[in-house]
C-alpha positions as CSV (number, residue, x, y, z in Angstrom):
1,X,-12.1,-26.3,-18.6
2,X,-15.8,-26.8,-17.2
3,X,-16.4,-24.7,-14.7
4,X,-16.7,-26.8,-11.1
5,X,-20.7,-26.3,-9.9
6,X,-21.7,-26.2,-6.5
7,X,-22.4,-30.1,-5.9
8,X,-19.0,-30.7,-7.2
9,X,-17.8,-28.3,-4.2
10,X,-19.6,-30.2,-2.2
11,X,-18.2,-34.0,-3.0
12,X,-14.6,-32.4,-3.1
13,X,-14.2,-30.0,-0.4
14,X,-16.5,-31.4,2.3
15,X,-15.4,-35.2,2.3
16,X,-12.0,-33.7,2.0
17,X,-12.3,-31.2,4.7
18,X,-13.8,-33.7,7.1
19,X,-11.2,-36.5,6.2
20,X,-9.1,-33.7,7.2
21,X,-10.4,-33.0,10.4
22,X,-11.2,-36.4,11.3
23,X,-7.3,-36.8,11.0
24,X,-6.2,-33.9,13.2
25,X,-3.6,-32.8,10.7
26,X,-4.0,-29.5,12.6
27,X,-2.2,-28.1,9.0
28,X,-2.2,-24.5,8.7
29,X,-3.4,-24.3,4.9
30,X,-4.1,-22.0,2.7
31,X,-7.6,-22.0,1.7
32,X,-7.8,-23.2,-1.8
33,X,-9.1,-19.4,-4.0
34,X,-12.0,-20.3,-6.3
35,X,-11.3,-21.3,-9.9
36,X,-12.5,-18.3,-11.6
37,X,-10.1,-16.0,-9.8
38,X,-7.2,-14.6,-12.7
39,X,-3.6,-16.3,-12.3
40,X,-2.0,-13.0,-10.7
41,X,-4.6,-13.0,-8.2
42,X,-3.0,-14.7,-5.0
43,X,-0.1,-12.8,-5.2
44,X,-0.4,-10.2,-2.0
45,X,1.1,-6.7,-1.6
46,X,1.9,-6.3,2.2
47,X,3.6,-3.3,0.5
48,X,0.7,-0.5,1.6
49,X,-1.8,-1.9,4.0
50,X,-5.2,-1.5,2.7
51,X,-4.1,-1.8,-1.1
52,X,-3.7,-4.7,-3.0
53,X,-3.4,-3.3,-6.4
54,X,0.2,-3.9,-7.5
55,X,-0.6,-1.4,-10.6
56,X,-1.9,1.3,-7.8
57,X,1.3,0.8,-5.8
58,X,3.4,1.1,-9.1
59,X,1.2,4.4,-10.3
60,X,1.6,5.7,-6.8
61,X,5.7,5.1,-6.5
62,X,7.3,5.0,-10.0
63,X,10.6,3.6,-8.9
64,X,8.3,0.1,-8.2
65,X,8.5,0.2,-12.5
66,X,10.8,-2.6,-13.8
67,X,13.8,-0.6,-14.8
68,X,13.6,2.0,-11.8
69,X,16.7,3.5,-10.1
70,X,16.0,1.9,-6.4
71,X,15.6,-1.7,-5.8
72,X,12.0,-3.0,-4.8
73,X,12.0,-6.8,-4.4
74,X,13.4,-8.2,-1.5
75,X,11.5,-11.4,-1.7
76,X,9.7,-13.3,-4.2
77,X,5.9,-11.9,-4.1
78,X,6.9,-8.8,-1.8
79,X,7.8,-5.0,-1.8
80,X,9.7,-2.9,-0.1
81,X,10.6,0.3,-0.4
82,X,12.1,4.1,-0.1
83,X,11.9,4.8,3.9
84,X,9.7,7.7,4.1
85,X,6.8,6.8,1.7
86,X,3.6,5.0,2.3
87,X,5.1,2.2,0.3
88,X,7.3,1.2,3.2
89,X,4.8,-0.8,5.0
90,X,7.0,-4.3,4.6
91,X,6.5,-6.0,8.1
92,X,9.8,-8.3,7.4
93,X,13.2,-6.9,6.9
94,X,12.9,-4.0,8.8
95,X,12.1,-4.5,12.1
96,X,13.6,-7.7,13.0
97,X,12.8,-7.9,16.5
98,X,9.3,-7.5,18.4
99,X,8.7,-5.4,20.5
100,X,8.1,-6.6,24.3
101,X,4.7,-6.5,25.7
102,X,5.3,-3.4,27.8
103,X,7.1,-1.3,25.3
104,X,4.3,-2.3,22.7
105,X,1.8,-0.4,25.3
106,X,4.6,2.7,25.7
107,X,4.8,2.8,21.7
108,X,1.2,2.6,21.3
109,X,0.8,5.5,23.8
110,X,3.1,7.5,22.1
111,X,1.4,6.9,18.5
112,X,-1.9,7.3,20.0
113,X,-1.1,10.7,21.6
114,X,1.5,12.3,19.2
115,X,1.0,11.0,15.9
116,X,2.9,13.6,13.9
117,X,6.3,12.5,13.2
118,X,5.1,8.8,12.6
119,X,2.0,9.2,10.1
120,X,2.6,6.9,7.6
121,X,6.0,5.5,8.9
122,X,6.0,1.5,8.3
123,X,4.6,-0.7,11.2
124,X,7.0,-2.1,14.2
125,X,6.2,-5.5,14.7
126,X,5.1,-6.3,18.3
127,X,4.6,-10.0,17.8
128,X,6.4,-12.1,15.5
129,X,6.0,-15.8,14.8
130,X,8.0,-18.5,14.4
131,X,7.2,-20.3,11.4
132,X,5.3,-23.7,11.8
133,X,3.5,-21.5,14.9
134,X,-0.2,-23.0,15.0
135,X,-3.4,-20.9,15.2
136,X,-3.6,-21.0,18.4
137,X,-0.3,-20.3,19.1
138,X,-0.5,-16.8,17.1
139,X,-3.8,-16.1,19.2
140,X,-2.1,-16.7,22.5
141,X,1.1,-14.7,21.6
142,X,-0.8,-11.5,20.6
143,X,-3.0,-11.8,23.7
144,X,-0.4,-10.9,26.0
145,X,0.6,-8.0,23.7
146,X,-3.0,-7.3,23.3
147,X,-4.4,-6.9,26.3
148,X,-1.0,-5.1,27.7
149,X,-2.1,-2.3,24.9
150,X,-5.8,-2.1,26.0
151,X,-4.6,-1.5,29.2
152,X,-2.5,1.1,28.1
153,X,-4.9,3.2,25.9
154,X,-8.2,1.8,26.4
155,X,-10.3,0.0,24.2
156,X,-10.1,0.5,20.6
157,X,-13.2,2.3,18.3
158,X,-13.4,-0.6,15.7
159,X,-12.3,-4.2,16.7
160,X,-11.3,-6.5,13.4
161,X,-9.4,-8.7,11.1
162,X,-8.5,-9.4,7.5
163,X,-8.0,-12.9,6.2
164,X,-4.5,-12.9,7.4
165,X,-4.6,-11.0,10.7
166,X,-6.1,-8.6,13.5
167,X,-6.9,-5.0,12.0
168,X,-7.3,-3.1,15.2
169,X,-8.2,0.6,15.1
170,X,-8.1,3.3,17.4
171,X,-9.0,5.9,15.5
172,X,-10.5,9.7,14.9
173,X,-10.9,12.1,12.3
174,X,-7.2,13.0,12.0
175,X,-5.5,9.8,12.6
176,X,-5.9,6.1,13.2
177,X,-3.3,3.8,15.4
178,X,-3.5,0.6,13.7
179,X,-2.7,-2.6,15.0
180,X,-2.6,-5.3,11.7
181,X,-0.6,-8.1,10.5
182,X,-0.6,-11.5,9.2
183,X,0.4,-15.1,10.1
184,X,4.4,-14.1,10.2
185,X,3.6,-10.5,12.5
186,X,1.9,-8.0,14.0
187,X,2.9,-4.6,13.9
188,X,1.8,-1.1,15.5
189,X,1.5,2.1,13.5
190,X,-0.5,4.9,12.4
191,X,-2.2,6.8,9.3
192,X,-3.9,9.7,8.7
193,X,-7.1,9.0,8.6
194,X,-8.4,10.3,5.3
195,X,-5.3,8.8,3.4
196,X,-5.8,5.2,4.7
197,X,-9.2,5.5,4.2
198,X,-9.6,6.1,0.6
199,X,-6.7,3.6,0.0
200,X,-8.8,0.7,1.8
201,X,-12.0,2.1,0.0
202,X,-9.9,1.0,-3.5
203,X,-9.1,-1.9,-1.9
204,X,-12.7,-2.8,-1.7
205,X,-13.4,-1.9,-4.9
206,X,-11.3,-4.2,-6.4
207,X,-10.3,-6.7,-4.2
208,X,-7.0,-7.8,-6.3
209,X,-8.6,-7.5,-9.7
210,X,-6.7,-6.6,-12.6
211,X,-9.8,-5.3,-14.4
212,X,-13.6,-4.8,-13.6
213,X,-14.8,-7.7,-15.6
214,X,-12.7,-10.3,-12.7
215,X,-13.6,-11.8,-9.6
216,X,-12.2,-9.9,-6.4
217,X,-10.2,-11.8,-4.1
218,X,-11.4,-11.7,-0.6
219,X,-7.9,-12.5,0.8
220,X,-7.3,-8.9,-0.1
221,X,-9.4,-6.8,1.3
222,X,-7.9,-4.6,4.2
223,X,-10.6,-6.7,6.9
224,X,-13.1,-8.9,6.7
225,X,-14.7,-8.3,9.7
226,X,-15.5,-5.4,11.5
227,X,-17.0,-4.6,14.9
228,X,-18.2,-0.8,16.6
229,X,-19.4,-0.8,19.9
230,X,-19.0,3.0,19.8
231,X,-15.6,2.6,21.8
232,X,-13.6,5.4,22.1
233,X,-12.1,7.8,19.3
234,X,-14.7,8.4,16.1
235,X,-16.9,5.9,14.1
236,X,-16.0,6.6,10.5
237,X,-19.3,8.3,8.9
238,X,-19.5,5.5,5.7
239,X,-18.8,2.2,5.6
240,X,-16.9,1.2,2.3
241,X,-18.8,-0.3,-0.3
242,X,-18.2,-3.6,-1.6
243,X,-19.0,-6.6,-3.8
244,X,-20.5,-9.1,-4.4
245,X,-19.4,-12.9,-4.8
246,X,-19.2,-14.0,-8.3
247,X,-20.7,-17.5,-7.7
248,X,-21.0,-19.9,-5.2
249,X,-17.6,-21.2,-4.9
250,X,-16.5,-17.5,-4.4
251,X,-19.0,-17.1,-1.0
252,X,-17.5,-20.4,0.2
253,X,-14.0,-19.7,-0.1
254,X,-14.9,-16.0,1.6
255,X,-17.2,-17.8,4.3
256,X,-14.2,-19.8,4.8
257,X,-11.8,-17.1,5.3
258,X,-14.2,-15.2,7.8
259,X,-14.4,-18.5,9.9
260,X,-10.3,-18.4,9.8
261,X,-10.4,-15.1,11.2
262,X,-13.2,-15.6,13.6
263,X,-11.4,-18.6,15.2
264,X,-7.8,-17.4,15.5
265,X,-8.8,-13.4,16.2
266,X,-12.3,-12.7,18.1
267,X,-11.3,-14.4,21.2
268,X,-8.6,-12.0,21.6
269,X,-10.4,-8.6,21.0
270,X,-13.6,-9.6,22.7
271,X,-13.5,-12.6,24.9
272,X,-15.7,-15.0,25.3
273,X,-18.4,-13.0,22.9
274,X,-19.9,-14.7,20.1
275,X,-20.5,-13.9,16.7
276,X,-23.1,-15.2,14.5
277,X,-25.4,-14.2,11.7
278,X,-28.3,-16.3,9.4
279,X,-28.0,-17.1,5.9
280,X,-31.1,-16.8,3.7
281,X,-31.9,-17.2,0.4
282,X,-34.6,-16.0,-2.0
283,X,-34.7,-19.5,-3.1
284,X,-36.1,-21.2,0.2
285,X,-37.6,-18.4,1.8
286,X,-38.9,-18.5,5.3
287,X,-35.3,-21.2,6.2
288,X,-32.5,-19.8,8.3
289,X,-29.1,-21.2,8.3
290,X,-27.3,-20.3,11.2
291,X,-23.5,-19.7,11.4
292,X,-21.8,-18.4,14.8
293,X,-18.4,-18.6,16.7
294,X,-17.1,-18.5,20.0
295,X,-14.3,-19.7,22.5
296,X,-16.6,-21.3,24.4
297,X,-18.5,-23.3,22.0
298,X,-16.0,-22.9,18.8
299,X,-17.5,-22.9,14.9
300,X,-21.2,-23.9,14.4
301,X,-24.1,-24.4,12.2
302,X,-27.5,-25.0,12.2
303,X,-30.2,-25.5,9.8
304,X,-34.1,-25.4,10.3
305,X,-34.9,-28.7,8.7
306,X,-38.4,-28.6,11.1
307,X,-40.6,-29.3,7.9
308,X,-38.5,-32.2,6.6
309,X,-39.3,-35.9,7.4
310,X,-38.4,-37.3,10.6
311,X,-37.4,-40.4,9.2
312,X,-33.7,-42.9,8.4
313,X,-33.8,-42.0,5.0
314,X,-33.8,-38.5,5.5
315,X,-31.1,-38.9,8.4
316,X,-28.9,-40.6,5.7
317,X,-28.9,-37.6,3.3
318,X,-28.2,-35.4,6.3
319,X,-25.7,-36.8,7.8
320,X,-23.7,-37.6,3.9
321,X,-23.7,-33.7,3.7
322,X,-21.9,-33.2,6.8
323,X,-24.5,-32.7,9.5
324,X,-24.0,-34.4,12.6
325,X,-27.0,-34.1,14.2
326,X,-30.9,-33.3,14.8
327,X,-32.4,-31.6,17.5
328,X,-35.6,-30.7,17.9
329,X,-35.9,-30.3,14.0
330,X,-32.7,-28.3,13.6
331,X,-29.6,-30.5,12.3
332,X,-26.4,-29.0,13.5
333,X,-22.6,-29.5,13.1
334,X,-20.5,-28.6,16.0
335,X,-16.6,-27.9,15.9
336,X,-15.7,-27.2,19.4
337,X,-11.5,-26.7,18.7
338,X,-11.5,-25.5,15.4
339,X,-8.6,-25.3,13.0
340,X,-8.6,-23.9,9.6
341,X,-9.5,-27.3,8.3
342,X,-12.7,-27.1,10.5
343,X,-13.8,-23.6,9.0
344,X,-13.2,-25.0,5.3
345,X,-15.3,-28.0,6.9
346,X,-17.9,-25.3,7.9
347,X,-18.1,-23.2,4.8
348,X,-18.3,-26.1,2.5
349,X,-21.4,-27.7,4.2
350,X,-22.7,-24.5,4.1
351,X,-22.5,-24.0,0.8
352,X,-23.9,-27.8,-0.4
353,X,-27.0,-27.0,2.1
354,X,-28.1,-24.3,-0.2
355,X,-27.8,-25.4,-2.7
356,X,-29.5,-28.1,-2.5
357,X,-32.4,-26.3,-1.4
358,X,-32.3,-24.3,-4.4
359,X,-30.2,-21.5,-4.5
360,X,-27.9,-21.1,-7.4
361,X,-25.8,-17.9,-7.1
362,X,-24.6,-15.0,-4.2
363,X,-26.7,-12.4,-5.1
364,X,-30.1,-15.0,-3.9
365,X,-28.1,-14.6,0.0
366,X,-28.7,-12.7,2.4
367,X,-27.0,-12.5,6.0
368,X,-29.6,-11.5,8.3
369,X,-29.3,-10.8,12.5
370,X,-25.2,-10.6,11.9
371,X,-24.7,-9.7,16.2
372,X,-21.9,-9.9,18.1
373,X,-23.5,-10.8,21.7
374,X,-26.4,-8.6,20.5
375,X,-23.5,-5.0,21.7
376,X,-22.5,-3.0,19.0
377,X,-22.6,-3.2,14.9
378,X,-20.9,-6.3,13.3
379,X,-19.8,-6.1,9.6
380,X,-18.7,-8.7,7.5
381,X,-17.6,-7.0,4.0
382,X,-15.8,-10.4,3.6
383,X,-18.6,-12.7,2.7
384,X,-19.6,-11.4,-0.3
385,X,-23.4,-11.3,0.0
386,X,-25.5,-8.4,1.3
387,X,-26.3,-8.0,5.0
């Protein structure tokens, strides 16, 4: 099979996104993976949070080996496993009530402050969601739980989320109280440090490929945004390396997924705070695309078309990419209630803009001024282009 270029993208996944959004399906989809990713890839171990690697879970815990004395599977696609080891991270089947509010903030006090006899114990859910529950309705049930944990034991030292969930950390050199999930729950628990760490620094490494010559998955990776505003506890002293988008279609799908997690899970950690960065490229030097989020003003994007024509002709081509309008030499698109459709909206127009301004491939991008209200360092290993 041909592989799909960009401008294909473009005539498939923007009119298709926007049809969808113009429709208010308010769907809560999974984001199509890009083409080149292997057949096992979209299969996700909740198993060990922070690894993806079914082969590194099986190396780890030989039972996990077909023909192994204790049962593993308890559903299609999932792992469970002997209570005690760090394989036993399964949020369902274990805990099958939440917690409430208040007793999340007790529980979280008691991690927080005497970690011992927990490290490594699998997570207690604290939120858990009915199925058919809508974005918004996930962001407005962890709120509450949220905020009642803040209150308990302050602020936590790195804010974040993968492409499923919040990943939450309150964490120093010994130990880190995490607070992570996905689109079914949210659970509290805690790690030492080093351990989860150099798990989640595999995870980055890989990214859910079976060998070095695949794409990585961005789905996989333990968080695809990160923010430090040098709360309290300890900044980690590296930042896990990373890697790069294959193509094109691979920084779309992992723009995508960062706009997902933007909408449903910055409001709750920080407010009414935005986030943005600019996209450049080697290609068109000199042009910044803009991308940001906020509550307030929801998905956005921008482009500095001020040396372009000024003319219907021009306005026509625009507006068939998916722009919606010009200001002052900028043409913008605007999503101010975004669902997932919207970001897949977002990413694809994205995506045609470059390239048809020249830029062929990932390792041309760069994401420049990436701020989160201008407090604190914003990281975004989950685009797939260097920053």
């Amino acid at each position: 099979m041909a592989a799909r270029r960009p401008d294909d993208i473009r005539v498939v996944n923007v009119q298709e996104a926007v049809t969808e959004v113009q429709s208010g399906s308010g769907q809560d989809t999974v984001p199509a993976r890009p083409p080149q990713l292997a057949p096992g890839a979209g299969r996700r171990i909740k198993a060990v949070p922070g690894v993806a690697d079914l082969a590194l879970v099986r190396r780890r815990y030989p039972e996990a080996r077909d023909g192994g004395n204790r049962p593993w599977s308890t559903r299609p696609g999932e792992l469970s496993a002997p209570a005690g080891t760090m394989a036993d991270m399964e949020y369902r089947g274990i805990h099958p009530t939440a917690l409430t509010p208040a007793d999340a903030a007790e529980f979280a006090r008691m991690l927080h402050d005497a970690p011992g006899p927990h490290l490594g114990r699998a997570p207690v859910p604290v939120v858990v969601h009915d199925p058919g529950t809508t974005p918004a309705g996930r962001r407005a049930a962890l709120q509450v739980v949220y905020d009642a944990i803040v209150a308990r034991i302050g602020e936590p030292t790195l804010y974040g989320g993968s492409a499923d969930g919040p990943s939450v950390r309150w964490r120093d050199s010994s130990r880190t109280l995490l607070l992570a999930g996905d689109r079914q729950q949210v659970g509290l628990s805690v790690h030492d440090t080093r351990t989860l760490e150099a798990e989640e620094q595999r995870a980055f490494e890989w990214g859910g490929a079976w060998s070095g010559g695949q794409p990585y998955d961005q789905a996989f990776l333990p968080y695809v945004w990160q923010l430090d505003r040098s709360g309290p506890g300890e900044r980690p002293t590296a930042r896990p390396g990373g890697r790069l988008a294959a193509d094109l279609a691979q920084f779309q799908y992992g723009l995508e997924l960062l706009l997902r997690a933007w909408s449903e899970q910055l409001s709750v950690q920080v407010g009414t705070d935005w986030a943005s960065f600019c996209v450049t490229s080697a290609a068109d030097r000199g042009r910044q695309l803009l991308v940001s989020y906020s509550l307030e003003d929801g998905l956005h994007a921008s482009i500095d078309d001020r040396d372009g024509e000024n003319n219907e002709d021009r306005a026509r081509m625009m507006l068939a990419r998916g722009w919606q309008s010009r200001d002052r030499g900028w043409w913008q698109t605007d999503f101010l209630d975004p669902g997932h459709e919207c970001a897949a909206a977002l990413a694809a127009l994205v995506v045609t803009e470059l390239y048809a301004r020249g830029t062929r491939g990932p390792e041309e991008l760069r994401a420049r001024d990436v701020s989160c209200k201008d407090r604190g360092e914003l990281w975004l290993p989950g685009l797939g282009i260097r920053h």
